[in-house]
C-alpha positions as CSV (number, residue, x, y, z in Angstrom):
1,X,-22.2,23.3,25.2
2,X,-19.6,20.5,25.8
3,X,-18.3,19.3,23.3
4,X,-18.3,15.5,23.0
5,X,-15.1,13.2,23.3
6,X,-15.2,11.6,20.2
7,X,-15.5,14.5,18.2
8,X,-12.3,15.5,19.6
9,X,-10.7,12.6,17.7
10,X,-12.8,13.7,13.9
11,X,-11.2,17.3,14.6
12,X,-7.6,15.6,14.7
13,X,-8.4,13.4,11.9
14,X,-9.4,15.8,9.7
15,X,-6.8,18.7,10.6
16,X,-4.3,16.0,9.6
17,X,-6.3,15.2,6.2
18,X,-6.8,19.4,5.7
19,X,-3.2,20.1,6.1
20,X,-2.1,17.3,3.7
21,X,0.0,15.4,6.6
22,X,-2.1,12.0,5.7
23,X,-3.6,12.1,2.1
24,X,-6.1,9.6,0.1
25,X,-4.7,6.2,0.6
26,X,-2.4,6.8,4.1
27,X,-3.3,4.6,6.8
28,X,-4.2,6.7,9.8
29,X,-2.9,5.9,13.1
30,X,-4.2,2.9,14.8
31,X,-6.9,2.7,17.5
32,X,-4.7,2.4,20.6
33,X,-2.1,5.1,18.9
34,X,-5.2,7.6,18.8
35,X,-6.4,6.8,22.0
36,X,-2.9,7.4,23.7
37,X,-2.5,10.6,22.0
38,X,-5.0,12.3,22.3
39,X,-6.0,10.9,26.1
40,X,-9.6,9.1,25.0
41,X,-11.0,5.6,24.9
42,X,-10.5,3.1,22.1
43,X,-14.4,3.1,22.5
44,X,-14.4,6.9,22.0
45,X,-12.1,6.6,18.8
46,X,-14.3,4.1,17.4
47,X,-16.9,6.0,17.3
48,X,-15.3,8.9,15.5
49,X,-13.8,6.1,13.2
50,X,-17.1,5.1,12.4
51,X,-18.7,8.3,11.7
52,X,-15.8,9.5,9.5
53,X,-16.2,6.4,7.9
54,X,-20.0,6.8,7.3
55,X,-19.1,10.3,6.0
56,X,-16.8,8.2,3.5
57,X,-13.6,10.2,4.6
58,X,-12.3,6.9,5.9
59,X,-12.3,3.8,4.8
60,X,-11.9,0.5,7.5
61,X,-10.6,-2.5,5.8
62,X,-10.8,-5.1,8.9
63,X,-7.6,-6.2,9.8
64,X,-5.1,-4.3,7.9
65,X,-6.5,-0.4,9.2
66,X,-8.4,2.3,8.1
67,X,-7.3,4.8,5.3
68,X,-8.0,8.2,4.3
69,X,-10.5,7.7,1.6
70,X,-13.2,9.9,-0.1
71,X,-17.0,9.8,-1.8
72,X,-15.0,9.0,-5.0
73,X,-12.4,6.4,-3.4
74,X,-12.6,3.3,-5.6
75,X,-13.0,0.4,-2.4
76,X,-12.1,-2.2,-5.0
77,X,-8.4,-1.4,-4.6
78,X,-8.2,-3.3,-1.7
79,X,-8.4,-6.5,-3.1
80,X,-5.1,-6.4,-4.2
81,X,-3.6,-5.9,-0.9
82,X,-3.3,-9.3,0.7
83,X,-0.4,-9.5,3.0
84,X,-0.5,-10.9,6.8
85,X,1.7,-12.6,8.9
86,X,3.2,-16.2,9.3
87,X,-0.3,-17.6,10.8
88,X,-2.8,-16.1,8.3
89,X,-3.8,-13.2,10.4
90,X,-4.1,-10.0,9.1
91,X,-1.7,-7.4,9.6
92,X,-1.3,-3.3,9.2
93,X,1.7,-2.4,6.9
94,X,3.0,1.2,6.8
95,X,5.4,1.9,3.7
96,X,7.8,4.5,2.5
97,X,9.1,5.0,-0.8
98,X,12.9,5.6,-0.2
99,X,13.7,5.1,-4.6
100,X,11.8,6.7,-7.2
101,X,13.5,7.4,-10.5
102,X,12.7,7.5,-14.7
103,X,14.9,5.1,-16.2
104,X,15.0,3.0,-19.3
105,X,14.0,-0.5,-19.5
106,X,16.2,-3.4,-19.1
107,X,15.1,-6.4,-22.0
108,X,13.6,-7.9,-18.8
109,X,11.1,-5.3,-17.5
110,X,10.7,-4.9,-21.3
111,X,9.5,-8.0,-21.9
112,X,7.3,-8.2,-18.2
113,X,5.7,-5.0,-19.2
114,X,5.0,-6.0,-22.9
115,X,6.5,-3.1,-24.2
116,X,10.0,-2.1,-26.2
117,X,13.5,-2.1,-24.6
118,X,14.5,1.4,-24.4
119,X,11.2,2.7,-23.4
120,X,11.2,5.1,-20.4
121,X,9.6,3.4,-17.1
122,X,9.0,4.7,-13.6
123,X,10.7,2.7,-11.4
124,X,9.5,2.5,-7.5
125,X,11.5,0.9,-4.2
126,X,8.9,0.2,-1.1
127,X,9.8,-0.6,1.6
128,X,6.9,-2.2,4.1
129,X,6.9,-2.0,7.8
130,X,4.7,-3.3,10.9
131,X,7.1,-1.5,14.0
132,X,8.5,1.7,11.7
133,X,11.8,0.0,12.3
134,X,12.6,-3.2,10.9
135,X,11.1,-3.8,7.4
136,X,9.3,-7.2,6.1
137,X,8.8,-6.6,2.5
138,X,10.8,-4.9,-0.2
139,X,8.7,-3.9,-2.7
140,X,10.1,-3.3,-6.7
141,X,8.0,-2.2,-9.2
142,X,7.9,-0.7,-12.9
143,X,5.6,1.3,-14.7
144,X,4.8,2.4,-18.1
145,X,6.1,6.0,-18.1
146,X,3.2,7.7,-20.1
147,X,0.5,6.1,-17.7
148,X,1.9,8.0,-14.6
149,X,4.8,10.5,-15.7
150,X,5.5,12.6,-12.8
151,X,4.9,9.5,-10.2
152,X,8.8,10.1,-9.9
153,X,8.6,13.7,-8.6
154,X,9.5,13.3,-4.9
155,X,6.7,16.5,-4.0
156,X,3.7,13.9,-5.3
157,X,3.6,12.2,-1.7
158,X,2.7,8.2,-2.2
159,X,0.9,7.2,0.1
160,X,0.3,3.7,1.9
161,X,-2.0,2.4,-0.7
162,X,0.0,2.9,-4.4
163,X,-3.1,2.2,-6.3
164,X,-5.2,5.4,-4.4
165,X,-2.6,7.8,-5.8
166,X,-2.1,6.0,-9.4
167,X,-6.1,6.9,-9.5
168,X,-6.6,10.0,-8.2
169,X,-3.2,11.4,-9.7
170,X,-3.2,9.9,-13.0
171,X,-6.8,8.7,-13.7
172,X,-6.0,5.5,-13.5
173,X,-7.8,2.2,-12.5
174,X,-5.9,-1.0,-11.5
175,X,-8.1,-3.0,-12.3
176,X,-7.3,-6.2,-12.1
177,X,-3.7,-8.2,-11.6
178,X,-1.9,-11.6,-12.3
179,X,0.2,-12.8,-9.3
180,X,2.6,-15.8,-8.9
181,X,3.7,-16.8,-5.6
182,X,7.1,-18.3,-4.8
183,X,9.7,-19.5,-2.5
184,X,13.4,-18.2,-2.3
185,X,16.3,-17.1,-0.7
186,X,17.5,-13.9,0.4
187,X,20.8,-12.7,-1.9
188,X,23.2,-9.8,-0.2
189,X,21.0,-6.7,-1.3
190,X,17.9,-8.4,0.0
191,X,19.8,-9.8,3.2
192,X,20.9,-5.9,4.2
193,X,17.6,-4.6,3.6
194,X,15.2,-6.9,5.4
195,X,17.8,-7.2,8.4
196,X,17.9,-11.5,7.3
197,X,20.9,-13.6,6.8
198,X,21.8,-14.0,3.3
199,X,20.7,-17.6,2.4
200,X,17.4,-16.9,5.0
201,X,13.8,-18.3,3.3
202,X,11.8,-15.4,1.6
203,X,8.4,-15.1,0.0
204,X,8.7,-13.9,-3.6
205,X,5.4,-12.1,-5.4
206,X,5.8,-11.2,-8.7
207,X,2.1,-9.3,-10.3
208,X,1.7,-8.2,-13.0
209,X,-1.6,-5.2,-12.8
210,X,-3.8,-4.1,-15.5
211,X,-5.9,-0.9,-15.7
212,X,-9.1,-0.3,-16.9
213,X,-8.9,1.1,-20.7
214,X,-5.0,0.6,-20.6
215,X,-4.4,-2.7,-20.3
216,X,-0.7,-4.1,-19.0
217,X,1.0,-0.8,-16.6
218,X,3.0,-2.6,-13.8
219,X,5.2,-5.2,-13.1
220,X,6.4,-5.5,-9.4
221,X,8.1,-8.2,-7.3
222,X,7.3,-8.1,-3.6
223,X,10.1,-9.7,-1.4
224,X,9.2,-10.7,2.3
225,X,10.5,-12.0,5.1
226,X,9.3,-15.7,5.6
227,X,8.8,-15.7,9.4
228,X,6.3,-12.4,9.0
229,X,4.8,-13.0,5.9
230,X,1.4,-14.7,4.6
231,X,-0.7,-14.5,1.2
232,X,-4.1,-14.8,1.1
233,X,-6.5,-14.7,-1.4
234,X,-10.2,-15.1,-2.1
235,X,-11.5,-16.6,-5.1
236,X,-15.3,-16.3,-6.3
237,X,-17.6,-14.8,-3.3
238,X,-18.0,-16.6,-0.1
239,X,-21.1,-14.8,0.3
240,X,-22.9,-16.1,-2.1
């Protein structure tokens, strides 16, 4: 019997997810990336998309990609991710964690995170890119140690979307945040990092994220590239 195209696309899919090259959270490879590998149509990959996604082992967020996900994937993490570029449009983001270290906190990131100068933190750097080149965002952020001690240990692989790992690694929910949105410009460090001239107009995020049953557990200021960078955000239900 002859095997059907599109299945040839759910075998690589999942051969990447079973050997634990793209975990829970990873965004896979786009459409047209897929379709060149492996020689099919986008219509073809589609279709596999869709039943892998129907299977819940994916998880399509229009716009931004489709991630690895699973029957116990909480979708509701995706309304914290909210990123596009310059005109509003949405955009895909792929991001690496280059700094990951347990440190103490400063009086600053002890006072953001509500807890005691002194007290151990995880600290992440992010860096997000569109072309796996060039990045757009820096991303900095702090965490209460005891909520995800370990998060540090460069084997725990972090994938795309923080928030998957955070709850299926450490059993806990983001579940809600408070953002404020900004205008500045880009110092030295920033400059070097997002390939900018010092002086350049960025986009500065700072959130603070709350889990469910833990209350405050995050503090994180997202730096972007003005030219390639848009916030959106939805209040209330436009479906309603």
């Amino acid at each position: 019997m002859t095997q059907k195209l599109y299945q040839k696309v759910i075998d690589f899919i999942n051969n990447q997810i079973n050997s634990g090259e793209l975990i829970i959270g990873d965004l896979i490879p786009s459409e047209s990336q897929l379709s060149n590998k492996l020689n099919v149509s986008i219509g073809t990959v589609r279709k596999a998309i869709d039943k892998l996604e129907y299977q819940k082992v994916l998880y399509r967020h229009h716009g931004k990609g489709t991630y690895v996900s699973d029957h116990g994937f909480d979708n509701s993490i995706f309304n914290f991710f909210s990123y596009g570029k310059q005109d509003g449009s949405s955009i895909r983001i792929f991001k690496t964690t280059p700094v990951r270290v347990k440190q103490k906190a400063s009086a600053e990131i002890a006072f953001q995170l509500g807890i005691n100068q002194g007290d151990d933190v995880i600290y992440l750097e992010r860096l997000g890119y569109i072309d796996k080149k060039s990045p757009i965002i820096v991303e900095k952020s702090w965490w209460v140690a005891e909520v995800v001690e370990g998060l540090q240990d460069h084997s725990i692989h972090i994938p795309d979307l923080l928030y998957a790992v955070i709850l299926k690694q450490f059993d806990t929910q983001i579940t809600s945040s408070q953002e404020v949105l900004t205008a500045g410009i880009s110092d030295d460090e920033i400059a070097e990092i997002l390939h900018i001239n010092k002086g350049d107009p960025v986009v500065i995020l700072n959130r603070h994220s709350y889990a469910k049953d833990k209350g405050l557990v995050e503090f994180r200021i997202t730096t972007g590239r003005a030219d390639m960078f848009s916030y959106t955000t939805t209040i209330g239900n436009p479906d309603a």
